[in-house]
N, C-alpha and C positions, 0 to 999 in steps of 0.2 A: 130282593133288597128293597126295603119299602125307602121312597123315595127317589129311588136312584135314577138318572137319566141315560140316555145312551154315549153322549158325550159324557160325564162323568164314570161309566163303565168304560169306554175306549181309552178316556185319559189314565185311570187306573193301570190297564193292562199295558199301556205303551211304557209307563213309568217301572213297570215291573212289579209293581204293587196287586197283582193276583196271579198267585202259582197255581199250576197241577200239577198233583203227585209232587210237591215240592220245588218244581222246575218253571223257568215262565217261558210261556208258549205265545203263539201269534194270536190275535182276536179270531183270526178264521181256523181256531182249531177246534175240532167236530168232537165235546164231550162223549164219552164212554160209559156205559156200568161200571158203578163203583170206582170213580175217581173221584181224588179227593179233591176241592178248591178252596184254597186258602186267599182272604183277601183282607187285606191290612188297610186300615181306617187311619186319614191324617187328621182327625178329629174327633174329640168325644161327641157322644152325644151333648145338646143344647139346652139349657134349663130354658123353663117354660119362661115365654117372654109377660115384661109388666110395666105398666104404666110408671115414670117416674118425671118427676116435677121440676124438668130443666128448661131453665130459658132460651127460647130460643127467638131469631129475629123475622119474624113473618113480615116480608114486602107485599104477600097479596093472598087474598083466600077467597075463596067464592063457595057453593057448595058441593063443587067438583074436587077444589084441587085445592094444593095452597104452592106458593114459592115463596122458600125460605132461602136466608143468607146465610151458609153454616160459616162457621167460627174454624178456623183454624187449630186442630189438636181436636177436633168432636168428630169419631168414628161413627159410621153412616148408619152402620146395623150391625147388630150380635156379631160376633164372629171369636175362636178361638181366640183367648186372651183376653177379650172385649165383652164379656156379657152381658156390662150394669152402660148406664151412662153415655149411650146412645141416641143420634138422632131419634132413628125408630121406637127408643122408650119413652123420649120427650113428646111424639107425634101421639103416642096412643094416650095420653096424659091432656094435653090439649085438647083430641077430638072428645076424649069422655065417654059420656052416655051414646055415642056414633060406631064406639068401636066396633058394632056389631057389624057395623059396613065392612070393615075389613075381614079378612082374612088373619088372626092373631094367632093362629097354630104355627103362621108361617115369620123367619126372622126379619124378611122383608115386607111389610104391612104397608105397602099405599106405597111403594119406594119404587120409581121407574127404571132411575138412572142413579151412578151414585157418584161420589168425588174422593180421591184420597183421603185418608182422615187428615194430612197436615196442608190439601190445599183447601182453601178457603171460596167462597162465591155461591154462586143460585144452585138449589138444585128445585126437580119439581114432586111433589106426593100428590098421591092421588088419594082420593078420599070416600068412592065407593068403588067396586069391582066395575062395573061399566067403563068408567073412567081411565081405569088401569088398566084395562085389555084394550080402549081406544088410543092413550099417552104410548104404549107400549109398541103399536103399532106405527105410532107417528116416528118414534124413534127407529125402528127397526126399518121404514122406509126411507131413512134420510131428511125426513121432512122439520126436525127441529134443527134451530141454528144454532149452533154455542160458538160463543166466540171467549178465550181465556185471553187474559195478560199476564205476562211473566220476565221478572229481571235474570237477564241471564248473562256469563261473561264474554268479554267481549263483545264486539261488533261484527254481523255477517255482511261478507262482504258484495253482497246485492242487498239492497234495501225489502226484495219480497225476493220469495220466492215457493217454491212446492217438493217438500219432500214425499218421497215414493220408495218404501221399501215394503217388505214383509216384519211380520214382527211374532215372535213367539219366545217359550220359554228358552234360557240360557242350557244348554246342556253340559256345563258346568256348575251351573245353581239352578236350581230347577223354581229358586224364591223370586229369582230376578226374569225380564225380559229384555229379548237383544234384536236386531237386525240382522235381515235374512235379504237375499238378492228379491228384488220385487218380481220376477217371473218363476223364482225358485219355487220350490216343490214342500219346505218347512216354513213353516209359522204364516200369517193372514195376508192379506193384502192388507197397505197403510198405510193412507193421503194425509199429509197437514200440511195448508197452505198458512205463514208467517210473513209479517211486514215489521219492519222496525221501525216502530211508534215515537223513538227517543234515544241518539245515538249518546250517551254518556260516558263519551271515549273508552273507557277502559268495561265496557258493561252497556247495556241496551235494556230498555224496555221494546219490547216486541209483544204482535197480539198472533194471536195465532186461532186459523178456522180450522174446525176438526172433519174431512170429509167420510173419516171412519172410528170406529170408537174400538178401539184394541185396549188393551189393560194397557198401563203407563203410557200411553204414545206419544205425550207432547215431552216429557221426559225423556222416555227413549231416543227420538226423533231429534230433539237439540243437543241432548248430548254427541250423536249420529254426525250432527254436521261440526261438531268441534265449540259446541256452544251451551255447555251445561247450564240446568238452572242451577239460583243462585242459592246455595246450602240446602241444595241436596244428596242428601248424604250416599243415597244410592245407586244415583249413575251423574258421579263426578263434580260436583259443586259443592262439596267443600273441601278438595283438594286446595293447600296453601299454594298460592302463585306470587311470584315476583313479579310488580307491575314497576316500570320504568319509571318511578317517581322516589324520594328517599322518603326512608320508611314505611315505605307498602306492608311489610310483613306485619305491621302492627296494624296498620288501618286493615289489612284482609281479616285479620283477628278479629277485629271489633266490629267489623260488619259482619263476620259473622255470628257473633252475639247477639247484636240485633235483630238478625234475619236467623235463627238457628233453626227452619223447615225447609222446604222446598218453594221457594218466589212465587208461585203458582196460584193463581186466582181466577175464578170461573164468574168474569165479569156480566157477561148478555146471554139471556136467552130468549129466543123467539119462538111460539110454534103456535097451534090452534087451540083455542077450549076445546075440549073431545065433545062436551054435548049440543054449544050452541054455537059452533065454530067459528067463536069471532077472535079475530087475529091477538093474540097479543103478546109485550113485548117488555125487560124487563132488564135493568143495570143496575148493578151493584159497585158503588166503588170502592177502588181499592182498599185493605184493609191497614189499617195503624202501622203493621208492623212491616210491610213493603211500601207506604209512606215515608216511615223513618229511614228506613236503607235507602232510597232511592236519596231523601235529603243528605244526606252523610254521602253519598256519595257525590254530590252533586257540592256541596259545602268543602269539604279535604281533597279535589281534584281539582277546584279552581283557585287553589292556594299551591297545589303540586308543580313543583316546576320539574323540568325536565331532565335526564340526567345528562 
C-alpha cells in the first residue's frame, strides 16, 4: 500500500476496516496462500495540491520558516471535504518560485504542527526540508511552548491546576475523542496544565499549557473537568444552560451567535530557529470574535441581578 504507515495499517485493522477471507482477524495473524484481504479506504484519493491566492496574516518570516496567525474557519491542509482553500494552498502561493523547497507531492508542504480549523492563533511552516525535519523534532521532544486561551463555562474551582488522563478515540464514534483512566491500557498519555486568567462569574477566560499534544486535548480535557469550551459544538459548549440571572436563555442564545466555533485560540509560541538557533517567541492576540463574547459577557452580567 503505497504510502501507508504502520500506525495507519494497525489503526485500520483495530477498526475492522481489513478483513481475511471476509472476516477480521487480529494484527498478529500469520497470512496464508491464497487469502483474500480486503481493506477499505475512509478516503478518496487527493487531487494534486495548488497554489491559491489567499490572504493570509504573517507575524514573522525569515528564510527558514514563517509564523502565521490563522483565521478562524481556515482548514490547515487538504483533507476529505477540504481540498481548495487551505492554509497549505495559501503557503505554496506566497513562497512561489521556492516551492521547489518543499515537498508539494505531499498535503502537508512546510506544515509542522496544525490547529483545528475553527480554532484560531500561531501556527509555525517550515519553508525548506532541513527546517522541517529540525521544527519537527523540536516538537516531538517537547521543546516548543504553546500556550492557548479559551473562554469556557463556568469557573474551575481552583484557580490552576493539571489535568492527567489518557485520551483516544470514542468507541462509540470513532469521529470524536474521550478520556481514558491515565494508567489505563487505551488511548495516550495527556498532561494540560490551565490557570484561570479572568473569573467572569458565570464563564472564565483560562490559558492553558499543552505538555502533550493528543488530537483535541484542550477540548477534551475541559470538557473532562466539567468546563466546556465555549460553542463547541463537539464536546459540550453549546449545550443551552440556565444561568441564575433573568433571562439567561436569550443572552446564552446570543453569545452563542457571536461566538458560533469553539473559544479557542493558540495565543504564544516559543521554540528555537532550527538553523541558527536563536530563541524566539511570538503572541498573537485574541481574535474579534472571542473579544466580542468576552465583552457581552462582561456588559449583560454586570447589569444581571441575581435571582
Amino acid at each position: 500500500m503505497e504510502n501507508a504507515t504502520r500506525n495507519k495499517v494497525q489503526e485500520a485493522i483495530t477498526e475492522g476496516r481489513v478483513l481475511v477471507n471476509g472476516k477480521q482477524v487480529k494484527s498478529n495473524y500469520r497470512i496464508k496462500s491464497c487469502d483474500l484481504i480486503q481493506i477499505t479506504f475512509l478516503r478518496p484519493p487527493a487531487p494534486e495540491m495548488a497554489p491559491e491566492n489567499i490572504p493570509i496574516d504573517i507575524i514573522y518570516e525569515d528564510e527558514d520558516l514563517m509564523v502565521v496567525n490563522k483565521a478562524p474557519g481556515m482548514v490547515v491542509h487538504p483533507a476529505f471535504g477540504n481540498w481548495t482553500g487551505t492554509l497549505a494552498n495559501a503557503i505554496l502561493h506566497h513562497i512561489g518560485n521556492d516551492t521547489d523547497a518543499l515537498d508539494c507531492s505531499l498535503l502537508r508542504p512546510g506544515i509542522v504542527h496544525r490547529l483545528d480549523k475553527d480554532t484560531s492563533g500561531l501556527i509555525i511552516i517550515a519553508k525548506n526540508p532541513l527546517a522541517l525535519q529540525r521544527l519537527a523534532r523540536q516538537f516531538a521532544q517537547r521543546q516548543v511552548e504553546k500556550v492557548y486561551h479559551a473562554i469556557v463555562w463556568g469557573v474551575p474551582e481552583h484557580v490552576s491546576g493539571t489535568i492527567k488522563t489518557n485520551i483516544g478515540r470514542s468507541n462509540k464514534n470513532r469521529k470524536i475523542m474521550t478520556v481514558y483512566p491515565f494508567e489505563g491500557i487505551d488511548g495516550k498519555h495527556a498532561v494540560t496544565d490551565y490557570t484561570v486568567v479572568e473569573d467572569l462569574r458565570y464563564f472564565s477566560l483560562v490559558s492553558i499549557k499543552l505538555h502533550t499534544g493528543r488530537t483535541h486535548q484542550i477540548r477534551v480535557h475541559l470538557q473532562h473537568i466539567g468546563h466546556p469550551i465555549l460553542g463547541d459544538a463537539v464536546y459540550g459548549g453549546t449545550a443551552m444552560r440556565t444561568l441564575a440571572f433573568s433571562k439567561s436563555e436569550g443572552f446564552v442564545k446570543n453569545l452563542l451567535e457571536i461566538m458560533p466555533r469553539q473559544a479557542l485560540h493558540a495565543q504564544t509560541l516559543r521554540f528555537t530557529q532550527p538553523l541558527t538557533n536563536a530563541s524566539l517567541s511570538f503572541t498573537a492576540p485574541l481574535p474579534g470574535d472571542m473579544l466580542d463574547a468576552s465583552l457581552k459577557i462582561k456588559t449583560l452580567l454586570k447589569d444581571a441581578s441575581p435571582r
